[in-house]
mmCIF entry with sequence, helices, sheets and N, C-alpha, C, O atoms, coordinates in Angstrom:
data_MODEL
# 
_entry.id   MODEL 
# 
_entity.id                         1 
_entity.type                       polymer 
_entity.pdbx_number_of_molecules   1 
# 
_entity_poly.entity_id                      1 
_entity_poly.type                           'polypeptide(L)' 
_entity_poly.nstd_linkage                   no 
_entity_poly.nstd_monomer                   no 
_entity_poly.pdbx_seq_one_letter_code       
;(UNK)(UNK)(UNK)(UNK)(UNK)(UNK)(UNK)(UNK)(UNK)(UNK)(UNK)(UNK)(UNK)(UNK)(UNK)(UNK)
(UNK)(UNK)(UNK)(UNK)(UNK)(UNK)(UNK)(UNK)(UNK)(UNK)(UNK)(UNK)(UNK)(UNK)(UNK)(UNK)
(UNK)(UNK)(UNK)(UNK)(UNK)(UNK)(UNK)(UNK)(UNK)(UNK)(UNK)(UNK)(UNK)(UNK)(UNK)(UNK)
;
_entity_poly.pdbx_seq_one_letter_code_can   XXXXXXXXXXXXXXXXXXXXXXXXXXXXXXXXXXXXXXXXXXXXXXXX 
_entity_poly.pdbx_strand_id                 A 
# 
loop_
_entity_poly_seq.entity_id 
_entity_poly_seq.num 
_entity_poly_seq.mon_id 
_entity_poly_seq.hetero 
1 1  UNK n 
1 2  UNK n 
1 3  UNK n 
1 4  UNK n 
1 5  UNK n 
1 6  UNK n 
1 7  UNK n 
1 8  UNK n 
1 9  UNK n 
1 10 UNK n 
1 11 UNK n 
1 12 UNK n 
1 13 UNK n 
1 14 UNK n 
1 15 UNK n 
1 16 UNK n 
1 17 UNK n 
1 18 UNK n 
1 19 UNK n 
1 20 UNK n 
1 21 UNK n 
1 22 UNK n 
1 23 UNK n 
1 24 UNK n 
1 25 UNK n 
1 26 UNK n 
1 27 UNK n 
1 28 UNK n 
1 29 UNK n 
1 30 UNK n 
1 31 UNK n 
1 32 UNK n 
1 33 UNK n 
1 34 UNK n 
1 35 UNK n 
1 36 UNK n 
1 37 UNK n 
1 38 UNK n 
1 39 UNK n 
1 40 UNK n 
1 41 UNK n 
1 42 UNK n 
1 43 UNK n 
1 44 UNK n 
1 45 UNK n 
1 46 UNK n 
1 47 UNK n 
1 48 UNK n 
# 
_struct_asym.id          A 
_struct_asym.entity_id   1 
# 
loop_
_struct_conf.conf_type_id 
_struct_conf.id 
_struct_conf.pdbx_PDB_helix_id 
_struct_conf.beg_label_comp_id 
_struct_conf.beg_label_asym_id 
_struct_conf.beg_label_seq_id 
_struct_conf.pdbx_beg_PDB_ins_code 
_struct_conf.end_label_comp_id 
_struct_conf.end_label_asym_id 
_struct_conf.end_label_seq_id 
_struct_conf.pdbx_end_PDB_ins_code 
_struct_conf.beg_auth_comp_id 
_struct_conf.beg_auth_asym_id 
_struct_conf.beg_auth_seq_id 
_struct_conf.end_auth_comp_id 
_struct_conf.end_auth_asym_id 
_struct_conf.end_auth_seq_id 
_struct_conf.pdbx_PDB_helix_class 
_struct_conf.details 
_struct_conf.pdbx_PDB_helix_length 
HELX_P HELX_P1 AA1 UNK A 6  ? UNK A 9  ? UNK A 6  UNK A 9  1 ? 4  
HELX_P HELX_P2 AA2 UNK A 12 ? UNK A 36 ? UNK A 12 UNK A 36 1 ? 25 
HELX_P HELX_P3 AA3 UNK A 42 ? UNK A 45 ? UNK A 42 UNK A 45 1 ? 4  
# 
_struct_conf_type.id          HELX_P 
_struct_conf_type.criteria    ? 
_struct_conf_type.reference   ? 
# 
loop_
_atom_site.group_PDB 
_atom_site.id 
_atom_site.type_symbol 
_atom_site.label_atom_id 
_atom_site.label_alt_id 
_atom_site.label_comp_id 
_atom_site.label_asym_id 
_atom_site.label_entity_id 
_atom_site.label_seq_id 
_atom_site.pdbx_PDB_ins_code 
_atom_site.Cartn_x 
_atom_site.Cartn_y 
_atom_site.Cartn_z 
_atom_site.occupancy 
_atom_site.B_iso_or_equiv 
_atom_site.pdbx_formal_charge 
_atom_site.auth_seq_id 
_atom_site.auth_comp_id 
_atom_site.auth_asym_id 
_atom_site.auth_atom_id 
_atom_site.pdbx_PDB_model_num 
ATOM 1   N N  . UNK A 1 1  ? 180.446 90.858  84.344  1.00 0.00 ? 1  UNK A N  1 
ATOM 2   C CA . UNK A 1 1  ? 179.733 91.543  85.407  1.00 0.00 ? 1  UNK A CA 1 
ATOM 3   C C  . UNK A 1 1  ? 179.158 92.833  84.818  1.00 0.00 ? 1  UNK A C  1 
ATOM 4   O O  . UNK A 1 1  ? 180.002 93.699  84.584  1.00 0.00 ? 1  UNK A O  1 
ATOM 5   N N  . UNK A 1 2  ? 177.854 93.136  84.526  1.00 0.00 ? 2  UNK A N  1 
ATOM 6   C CA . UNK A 1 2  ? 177.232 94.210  83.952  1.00 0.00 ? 2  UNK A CA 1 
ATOM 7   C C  . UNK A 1 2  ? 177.120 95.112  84.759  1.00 0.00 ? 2  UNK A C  1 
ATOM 8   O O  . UNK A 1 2  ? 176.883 96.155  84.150  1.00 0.00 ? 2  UNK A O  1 
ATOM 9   N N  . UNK A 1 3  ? 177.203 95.369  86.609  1.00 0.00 ? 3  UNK A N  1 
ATOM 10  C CA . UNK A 1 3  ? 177.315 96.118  86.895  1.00 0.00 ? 3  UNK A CA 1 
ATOM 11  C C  . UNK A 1 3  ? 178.801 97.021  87.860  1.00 0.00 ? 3  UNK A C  1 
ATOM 12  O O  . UNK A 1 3  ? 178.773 97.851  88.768  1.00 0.00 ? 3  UNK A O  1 
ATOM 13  N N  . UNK A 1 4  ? 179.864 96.412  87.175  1.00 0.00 ? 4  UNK A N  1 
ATOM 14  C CA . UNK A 1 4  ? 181.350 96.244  87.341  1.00 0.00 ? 4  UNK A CA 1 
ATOM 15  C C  . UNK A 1 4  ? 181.433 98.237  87.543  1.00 0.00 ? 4  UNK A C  1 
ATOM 16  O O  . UNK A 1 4  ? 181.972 98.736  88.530  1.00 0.00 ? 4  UNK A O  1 
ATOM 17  N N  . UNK A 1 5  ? 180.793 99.103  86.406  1.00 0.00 ? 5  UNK A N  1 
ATOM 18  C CA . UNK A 1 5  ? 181.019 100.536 86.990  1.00 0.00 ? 5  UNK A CA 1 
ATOM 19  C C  . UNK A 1 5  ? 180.457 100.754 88.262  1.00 0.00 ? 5  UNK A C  1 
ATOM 20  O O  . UNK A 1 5  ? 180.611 101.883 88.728  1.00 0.00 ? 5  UNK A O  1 
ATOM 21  N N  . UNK A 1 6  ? 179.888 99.990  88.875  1.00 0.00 ? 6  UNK A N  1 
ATOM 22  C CA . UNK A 1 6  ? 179.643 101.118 90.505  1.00 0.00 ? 6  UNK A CA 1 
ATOM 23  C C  . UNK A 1 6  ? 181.039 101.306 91.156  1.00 0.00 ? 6  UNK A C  1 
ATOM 24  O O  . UNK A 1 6  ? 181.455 102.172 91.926  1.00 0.00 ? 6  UNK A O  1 
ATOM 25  N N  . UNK A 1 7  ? 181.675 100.132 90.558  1.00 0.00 ? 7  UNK A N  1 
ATOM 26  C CA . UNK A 1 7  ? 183.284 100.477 92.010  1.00 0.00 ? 7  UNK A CA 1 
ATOM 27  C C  . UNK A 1 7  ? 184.093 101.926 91.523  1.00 0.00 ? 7  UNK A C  1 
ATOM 28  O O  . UNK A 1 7  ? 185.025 102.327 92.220  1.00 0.00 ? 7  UNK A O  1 
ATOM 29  N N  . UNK A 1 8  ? 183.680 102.684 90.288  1.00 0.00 ? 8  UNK A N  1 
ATOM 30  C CA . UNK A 1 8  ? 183.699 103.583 89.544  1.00 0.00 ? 8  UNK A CA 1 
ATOM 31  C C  . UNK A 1 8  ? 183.052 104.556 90.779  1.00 0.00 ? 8  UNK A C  1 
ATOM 32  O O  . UNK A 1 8  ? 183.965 105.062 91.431  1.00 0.00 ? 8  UNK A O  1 
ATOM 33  N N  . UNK A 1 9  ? 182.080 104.833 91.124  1.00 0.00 ? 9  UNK A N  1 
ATOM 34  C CA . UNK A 1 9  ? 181.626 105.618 92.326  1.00 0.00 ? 9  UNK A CA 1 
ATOM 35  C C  . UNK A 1 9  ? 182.133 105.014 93.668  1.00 0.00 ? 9  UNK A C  1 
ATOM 36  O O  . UNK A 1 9  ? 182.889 105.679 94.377  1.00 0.00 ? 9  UNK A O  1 
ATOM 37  N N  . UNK A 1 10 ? 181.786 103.935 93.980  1.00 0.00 ? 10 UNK A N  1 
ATOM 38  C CA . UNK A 1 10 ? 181.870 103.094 95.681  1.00 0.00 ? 10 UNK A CA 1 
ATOM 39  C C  . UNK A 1 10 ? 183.481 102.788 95.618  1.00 0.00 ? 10 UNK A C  1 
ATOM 40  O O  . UNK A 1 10 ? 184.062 102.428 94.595  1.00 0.00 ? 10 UNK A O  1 
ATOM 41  N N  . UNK A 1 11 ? 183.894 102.928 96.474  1.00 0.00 ? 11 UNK A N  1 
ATOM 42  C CA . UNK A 1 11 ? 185.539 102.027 96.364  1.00 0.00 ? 11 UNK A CA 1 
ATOM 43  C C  . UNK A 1 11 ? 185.001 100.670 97.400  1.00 0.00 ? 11 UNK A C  1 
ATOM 44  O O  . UNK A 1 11 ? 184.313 100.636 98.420  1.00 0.00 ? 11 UNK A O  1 
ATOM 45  N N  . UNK A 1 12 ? 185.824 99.405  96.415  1.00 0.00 ? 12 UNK A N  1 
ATOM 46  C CA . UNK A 1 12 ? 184.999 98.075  96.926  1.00 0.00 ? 12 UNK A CA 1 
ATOM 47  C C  . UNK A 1 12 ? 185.331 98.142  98.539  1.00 0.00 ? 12 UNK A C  1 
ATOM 48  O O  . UNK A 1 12 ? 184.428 97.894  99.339  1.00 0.00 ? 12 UNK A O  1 
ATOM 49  N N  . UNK A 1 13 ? 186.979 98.569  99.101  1.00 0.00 ? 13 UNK A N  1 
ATOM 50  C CA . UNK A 1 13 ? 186.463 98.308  100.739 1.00 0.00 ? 13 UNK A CA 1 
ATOM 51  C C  . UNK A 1 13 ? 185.704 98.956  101.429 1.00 0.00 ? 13 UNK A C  1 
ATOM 52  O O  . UNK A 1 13 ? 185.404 98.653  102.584 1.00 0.00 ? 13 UNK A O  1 
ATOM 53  N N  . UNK A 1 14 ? 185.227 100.088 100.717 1.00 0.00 ? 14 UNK A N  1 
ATOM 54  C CA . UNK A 1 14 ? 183.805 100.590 101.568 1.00 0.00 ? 14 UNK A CA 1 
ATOM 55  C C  . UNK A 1 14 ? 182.219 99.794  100.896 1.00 0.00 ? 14 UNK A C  1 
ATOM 56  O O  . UNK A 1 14 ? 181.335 99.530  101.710 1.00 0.00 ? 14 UNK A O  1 
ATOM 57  N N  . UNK A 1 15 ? 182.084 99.592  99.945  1.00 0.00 ? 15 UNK A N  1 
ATOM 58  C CA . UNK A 1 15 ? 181.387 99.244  99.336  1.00 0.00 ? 15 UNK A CA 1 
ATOM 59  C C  . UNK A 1 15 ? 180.987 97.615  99.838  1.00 0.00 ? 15 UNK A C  1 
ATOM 60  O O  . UNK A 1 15 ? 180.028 97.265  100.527 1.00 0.00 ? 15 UNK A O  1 
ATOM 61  N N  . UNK A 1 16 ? 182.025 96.808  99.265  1.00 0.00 ? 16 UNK A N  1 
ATOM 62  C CA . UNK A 1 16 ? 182.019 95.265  99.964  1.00 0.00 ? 16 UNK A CA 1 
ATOM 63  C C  . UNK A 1 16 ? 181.569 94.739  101.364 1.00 0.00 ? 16 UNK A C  1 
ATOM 64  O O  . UNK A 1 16 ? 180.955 93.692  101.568 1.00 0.00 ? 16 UNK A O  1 
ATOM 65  N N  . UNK A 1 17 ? 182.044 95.786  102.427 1.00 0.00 ? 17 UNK A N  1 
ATOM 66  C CA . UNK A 1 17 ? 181.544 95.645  103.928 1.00 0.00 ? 17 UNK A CA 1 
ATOM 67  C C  . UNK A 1 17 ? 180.284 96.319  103.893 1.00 0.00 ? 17 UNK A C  1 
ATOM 68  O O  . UNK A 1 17 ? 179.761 95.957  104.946 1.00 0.00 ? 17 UNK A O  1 
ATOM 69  N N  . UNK A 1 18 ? 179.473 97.094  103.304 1.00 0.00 ? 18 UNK A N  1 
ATOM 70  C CA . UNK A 1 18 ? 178.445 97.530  103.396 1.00 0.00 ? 18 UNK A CA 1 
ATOM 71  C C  . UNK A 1 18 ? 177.070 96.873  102.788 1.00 0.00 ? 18 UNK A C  1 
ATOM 72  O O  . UNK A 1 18 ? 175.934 97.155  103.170 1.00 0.00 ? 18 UNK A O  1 
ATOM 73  N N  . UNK A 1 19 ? 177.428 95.910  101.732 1.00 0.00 ? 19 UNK A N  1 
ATOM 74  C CA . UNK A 1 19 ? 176.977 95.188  101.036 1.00 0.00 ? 19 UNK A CA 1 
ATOM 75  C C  . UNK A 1 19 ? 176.309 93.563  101.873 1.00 0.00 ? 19 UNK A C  1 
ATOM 76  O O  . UNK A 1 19 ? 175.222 93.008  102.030 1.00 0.00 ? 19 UNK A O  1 
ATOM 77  N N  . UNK A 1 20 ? 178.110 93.275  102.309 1.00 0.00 ? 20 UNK A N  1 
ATOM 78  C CA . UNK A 1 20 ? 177.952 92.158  102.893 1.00 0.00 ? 20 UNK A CA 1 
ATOM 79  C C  . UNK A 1 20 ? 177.220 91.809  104.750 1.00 0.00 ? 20 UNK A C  1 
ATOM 80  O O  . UNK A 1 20 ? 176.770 90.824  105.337 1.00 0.00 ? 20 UNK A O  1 
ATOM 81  N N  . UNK A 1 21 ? 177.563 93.825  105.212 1.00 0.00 ? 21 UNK A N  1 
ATOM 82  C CA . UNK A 1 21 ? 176.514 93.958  106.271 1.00 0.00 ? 21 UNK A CA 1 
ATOM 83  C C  . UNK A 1 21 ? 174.926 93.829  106.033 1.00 0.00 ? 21 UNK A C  1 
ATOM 84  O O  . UNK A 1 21 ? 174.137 93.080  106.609 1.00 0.00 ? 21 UNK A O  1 
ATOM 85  N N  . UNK A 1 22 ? 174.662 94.868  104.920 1.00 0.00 ? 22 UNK A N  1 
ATOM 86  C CA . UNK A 1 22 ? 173.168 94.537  104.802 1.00 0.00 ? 22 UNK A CA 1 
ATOM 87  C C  . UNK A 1 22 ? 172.315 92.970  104.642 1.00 0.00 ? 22 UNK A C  1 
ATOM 88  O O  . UNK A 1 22 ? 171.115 92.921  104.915 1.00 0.00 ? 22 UNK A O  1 
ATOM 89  N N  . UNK A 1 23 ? 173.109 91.665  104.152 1.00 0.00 ? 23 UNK A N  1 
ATOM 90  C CA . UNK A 1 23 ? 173.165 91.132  103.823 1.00 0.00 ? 23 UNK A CA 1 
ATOM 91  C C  . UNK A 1 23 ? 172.596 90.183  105.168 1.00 0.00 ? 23 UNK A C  1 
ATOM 92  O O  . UNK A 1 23 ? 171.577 89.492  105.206 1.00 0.00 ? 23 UNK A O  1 
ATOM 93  N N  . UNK A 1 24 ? 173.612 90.403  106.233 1.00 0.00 ? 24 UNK A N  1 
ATOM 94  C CA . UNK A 1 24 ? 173.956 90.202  107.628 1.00 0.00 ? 24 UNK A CA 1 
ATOM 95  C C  . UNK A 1 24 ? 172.672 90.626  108.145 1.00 0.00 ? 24 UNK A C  1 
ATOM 96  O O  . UNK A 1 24 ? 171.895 89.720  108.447 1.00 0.00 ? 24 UNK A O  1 
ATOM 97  N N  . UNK A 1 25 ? 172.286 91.844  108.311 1.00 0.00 ? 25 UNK A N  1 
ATOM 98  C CA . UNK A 1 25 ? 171.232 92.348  108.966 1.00 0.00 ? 25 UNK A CA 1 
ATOM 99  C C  . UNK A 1 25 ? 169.890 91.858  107.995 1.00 0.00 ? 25 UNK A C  1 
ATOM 100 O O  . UNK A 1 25 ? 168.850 91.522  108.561 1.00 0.00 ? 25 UNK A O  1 
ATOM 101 N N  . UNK A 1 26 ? 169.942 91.851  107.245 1.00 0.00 ? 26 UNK A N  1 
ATOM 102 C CA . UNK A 1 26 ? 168.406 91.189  106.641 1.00 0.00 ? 26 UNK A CA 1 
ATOM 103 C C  . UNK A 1 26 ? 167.976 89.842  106.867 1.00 0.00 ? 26 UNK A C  1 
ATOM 104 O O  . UNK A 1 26 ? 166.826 89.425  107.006 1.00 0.00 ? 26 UNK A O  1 
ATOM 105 N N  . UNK A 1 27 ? 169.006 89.251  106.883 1.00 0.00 ? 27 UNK A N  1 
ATOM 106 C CA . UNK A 1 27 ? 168.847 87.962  107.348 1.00 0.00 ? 27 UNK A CA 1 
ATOM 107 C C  . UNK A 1 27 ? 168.778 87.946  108.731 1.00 0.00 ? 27 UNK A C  1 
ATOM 108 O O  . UNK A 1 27 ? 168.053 86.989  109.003 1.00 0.00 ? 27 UNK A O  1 
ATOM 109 N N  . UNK A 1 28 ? 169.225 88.616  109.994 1.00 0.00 ? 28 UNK A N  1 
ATOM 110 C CA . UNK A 1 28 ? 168.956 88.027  111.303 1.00 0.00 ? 28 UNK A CA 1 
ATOM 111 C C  . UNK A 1 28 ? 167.401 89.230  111.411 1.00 0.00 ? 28 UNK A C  1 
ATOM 112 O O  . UNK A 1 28 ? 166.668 89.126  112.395 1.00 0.00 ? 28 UNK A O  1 
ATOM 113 N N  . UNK A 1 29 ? 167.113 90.193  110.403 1.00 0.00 ? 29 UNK A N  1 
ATOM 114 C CA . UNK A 1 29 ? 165.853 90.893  110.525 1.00 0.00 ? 29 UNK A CA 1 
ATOM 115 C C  . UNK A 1 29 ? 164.682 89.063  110.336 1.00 0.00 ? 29 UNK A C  1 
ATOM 116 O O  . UNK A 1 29 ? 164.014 88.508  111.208 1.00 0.00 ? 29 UNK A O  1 
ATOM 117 N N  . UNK A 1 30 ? 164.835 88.776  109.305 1.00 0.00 ? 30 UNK A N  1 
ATOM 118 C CA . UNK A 1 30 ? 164.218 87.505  108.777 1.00 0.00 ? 30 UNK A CA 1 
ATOM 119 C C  . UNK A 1 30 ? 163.961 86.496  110.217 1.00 0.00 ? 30 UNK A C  1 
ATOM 120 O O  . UNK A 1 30 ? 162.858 86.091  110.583 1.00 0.00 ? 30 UNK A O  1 
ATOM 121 N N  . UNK A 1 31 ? 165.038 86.272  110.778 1.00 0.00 ? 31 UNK A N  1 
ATOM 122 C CA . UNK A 1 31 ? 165.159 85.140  111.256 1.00 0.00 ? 31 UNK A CA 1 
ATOM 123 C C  . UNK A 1 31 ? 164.475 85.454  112.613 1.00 0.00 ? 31 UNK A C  1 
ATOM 124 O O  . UNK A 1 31 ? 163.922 84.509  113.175 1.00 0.00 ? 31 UNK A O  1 
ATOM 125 N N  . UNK A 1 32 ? 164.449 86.629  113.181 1.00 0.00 ? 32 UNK A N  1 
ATOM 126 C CA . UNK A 1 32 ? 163.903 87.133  114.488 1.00 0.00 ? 32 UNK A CA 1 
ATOM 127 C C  . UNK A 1 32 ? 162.303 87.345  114.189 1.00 0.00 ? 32 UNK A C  1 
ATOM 128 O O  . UNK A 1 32 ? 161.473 87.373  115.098 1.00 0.00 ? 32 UNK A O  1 
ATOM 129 N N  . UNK A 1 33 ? 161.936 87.508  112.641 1.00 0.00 ? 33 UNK A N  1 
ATOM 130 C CA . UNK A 1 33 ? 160.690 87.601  112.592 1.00 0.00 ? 33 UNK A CA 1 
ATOM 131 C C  . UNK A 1 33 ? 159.575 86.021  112.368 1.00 0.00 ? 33 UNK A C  1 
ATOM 132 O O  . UNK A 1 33 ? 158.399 85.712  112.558 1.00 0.00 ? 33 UNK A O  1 
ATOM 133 N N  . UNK A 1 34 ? 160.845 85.382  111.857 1.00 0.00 ? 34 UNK A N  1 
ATOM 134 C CA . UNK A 1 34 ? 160.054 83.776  111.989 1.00 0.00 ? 34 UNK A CA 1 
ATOM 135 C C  . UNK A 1 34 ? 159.819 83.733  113.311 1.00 0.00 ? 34 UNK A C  1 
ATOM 136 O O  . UNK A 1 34 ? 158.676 83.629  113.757 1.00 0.00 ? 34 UNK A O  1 
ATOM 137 N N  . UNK A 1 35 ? 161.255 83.834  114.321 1.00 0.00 ? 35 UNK A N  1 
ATOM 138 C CA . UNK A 1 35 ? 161.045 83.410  114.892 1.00 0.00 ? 35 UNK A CA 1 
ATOM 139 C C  . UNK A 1 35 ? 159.761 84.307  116.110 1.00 0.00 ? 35 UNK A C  1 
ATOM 140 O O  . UNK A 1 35 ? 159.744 83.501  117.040 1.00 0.00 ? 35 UNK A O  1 
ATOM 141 N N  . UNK A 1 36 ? 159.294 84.859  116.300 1.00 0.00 ? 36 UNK A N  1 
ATOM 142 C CA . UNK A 1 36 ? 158.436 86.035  116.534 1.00 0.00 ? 36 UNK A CA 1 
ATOM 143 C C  . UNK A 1 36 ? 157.045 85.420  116.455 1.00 0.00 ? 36 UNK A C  1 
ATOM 144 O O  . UNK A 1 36 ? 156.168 85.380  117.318 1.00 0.00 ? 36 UNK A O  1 
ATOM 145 N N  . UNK A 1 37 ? 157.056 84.887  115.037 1.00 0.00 ? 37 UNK A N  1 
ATOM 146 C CA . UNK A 1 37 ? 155.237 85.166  114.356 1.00 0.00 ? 37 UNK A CA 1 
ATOM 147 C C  . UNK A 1 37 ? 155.394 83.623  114.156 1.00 0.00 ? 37 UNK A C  1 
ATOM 148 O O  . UNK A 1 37 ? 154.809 83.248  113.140 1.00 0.00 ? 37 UNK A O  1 
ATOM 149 N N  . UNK A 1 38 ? 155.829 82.935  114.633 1.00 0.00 ? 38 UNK A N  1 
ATOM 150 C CA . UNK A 1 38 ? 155.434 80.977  114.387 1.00 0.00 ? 38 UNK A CA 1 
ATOM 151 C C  . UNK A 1 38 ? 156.283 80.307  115.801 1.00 0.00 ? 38 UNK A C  1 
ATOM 152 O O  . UNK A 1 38 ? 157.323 80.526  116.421 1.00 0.00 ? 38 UNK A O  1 
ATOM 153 N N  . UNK A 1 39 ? 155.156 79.395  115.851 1.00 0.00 ? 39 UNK A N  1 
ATOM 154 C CA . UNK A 1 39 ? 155.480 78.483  116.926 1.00 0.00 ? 39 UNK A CA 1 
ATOM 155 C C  . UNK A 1 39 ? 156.282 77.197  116.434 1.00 0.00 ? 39 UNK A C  1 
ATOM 156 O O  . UNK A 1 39 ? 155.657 76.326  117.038 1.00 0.00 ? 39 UNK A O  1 
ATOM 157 N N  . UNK A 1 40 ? 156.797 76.849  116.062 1.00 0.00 ? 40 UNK A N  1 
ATOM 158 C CA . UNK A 1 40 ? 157.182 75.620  115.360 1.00 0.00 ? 40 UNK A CA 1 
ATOM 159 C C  . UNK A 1 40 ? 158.749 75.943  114.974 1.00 0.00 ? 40 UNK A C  1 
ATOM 160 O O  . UNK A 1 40 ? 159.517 75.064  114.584 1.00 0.00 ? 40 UNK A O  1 
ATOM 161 N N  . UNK A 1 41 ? 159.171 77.520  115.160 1.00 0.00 ? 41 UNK A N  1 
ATOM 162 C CA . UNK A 1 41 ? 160.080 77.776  115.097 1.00 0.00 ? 41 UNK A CA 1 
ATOM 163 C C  . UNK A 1 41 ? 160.635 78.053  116.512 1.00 0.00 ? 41 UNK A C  1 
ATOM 164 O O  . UNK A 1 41 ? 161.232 77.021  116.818 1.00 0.00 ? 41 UNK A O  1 
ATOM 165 N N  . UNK A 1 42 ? 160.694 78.604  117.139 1.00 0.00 ? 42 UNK A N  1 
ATOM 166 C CA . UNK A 1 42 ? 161.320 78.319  118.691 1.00 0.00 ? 42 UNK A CA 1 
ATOM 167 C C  . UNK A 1 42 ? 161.109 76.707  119.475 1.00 0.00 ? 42 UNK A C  1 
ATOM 168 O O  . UNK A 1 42 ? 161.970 76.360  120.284 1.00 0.00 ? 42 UNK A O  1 
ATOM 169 N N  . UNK A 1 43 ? 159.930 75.783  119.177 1.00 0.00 ? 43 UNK A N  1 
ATOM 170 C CA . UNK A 1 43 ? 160.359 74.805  119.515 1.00 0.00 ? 43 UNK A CA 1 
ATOM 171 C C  . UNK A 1 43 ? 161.519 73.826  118.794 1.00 0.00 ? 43 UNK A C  1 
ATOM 172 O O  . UNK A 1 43 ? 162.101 72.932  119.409 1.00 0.00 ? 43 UNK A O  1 
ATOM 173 N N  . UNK A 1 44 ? 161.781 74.192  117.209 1.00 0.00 ? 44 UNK A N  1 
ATOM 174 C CA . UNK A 1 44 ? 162.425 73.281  116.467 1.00 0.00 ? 44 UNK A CA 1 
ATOM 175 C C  . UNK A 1 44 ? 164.054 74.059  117.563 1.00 0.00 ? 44 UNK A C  1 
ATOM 176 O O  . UNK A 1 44 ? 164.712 73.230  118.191 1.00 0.00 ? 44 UNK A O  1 
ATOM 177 N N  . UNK A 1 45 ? 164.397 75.253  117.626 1.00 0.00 ? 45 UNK A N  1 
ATOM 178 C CA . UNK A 1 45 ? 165.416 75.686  118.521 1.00 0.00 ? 45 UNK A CA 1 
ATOM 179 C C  . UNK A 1 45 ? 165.611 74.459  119.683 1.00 0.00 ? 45 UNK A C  1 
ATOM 180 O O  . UNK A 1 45 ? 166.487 73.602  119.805 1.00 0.00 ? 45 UNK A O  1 
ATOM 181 N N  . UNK A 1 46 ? 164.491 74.742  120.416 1.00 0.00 ? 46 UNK A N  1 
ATOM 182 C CA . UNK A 1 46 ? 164.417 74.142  121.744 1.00 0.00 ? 46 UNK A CA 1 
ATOM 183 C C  . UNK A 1 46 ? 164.610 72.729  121.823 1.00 0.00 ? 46 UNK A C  1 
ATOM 184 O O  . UNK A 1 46 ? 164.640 72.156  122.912 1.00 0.00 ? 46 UNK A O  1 
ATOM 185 N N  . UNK A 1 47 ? 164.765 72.038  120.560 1.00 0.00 ? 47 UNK A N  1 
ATOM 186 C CA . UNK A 1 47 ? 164.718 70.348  119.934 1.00 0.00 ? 47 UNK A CA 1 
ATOM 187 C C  . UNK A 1 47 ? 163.666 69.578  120.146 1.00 0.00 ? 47 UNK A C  1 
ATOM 188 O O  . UNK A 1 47 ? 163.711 68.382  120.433 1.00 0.00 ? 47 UNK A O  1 
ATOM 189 N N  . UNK A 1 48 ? 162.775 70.188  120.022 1.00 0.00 ? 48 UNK A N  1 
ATOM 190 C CA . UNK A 1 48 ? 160.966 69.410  119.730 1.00 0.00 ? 48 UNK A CA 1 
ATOM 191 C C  . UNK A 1 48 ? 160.561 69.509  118.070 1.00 0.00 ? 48 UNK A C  1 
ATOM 192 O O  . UNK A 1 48 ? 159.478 69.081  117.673 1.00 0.00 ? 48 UNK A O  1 
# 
């Protein structure tokens, strides 16, 4: 792991939940914007 010194600054249980939130939020940012800007995505929801 080449970047193994950050836990050297971050301690991993603050670090790990912050990581794995952004992670969380970019993806339902993503998924609210498909679903937003295309039609083909709220009907595939809806089962059409």
């Amino acid at each position: 792991m080449n970047q193994g010194r950050i836990w050297c600054v971050v301690s991993p249980t603050v670090g790990l939940p912050l990581f794995l939130g952004a992670v969380a939020l970019i993806s339902f940012v993503v998924h609210f914007a498909i679903l937003g800007n295309t039609t083909w995505f709220p009907a595939f929801f809806q089962g059409g």
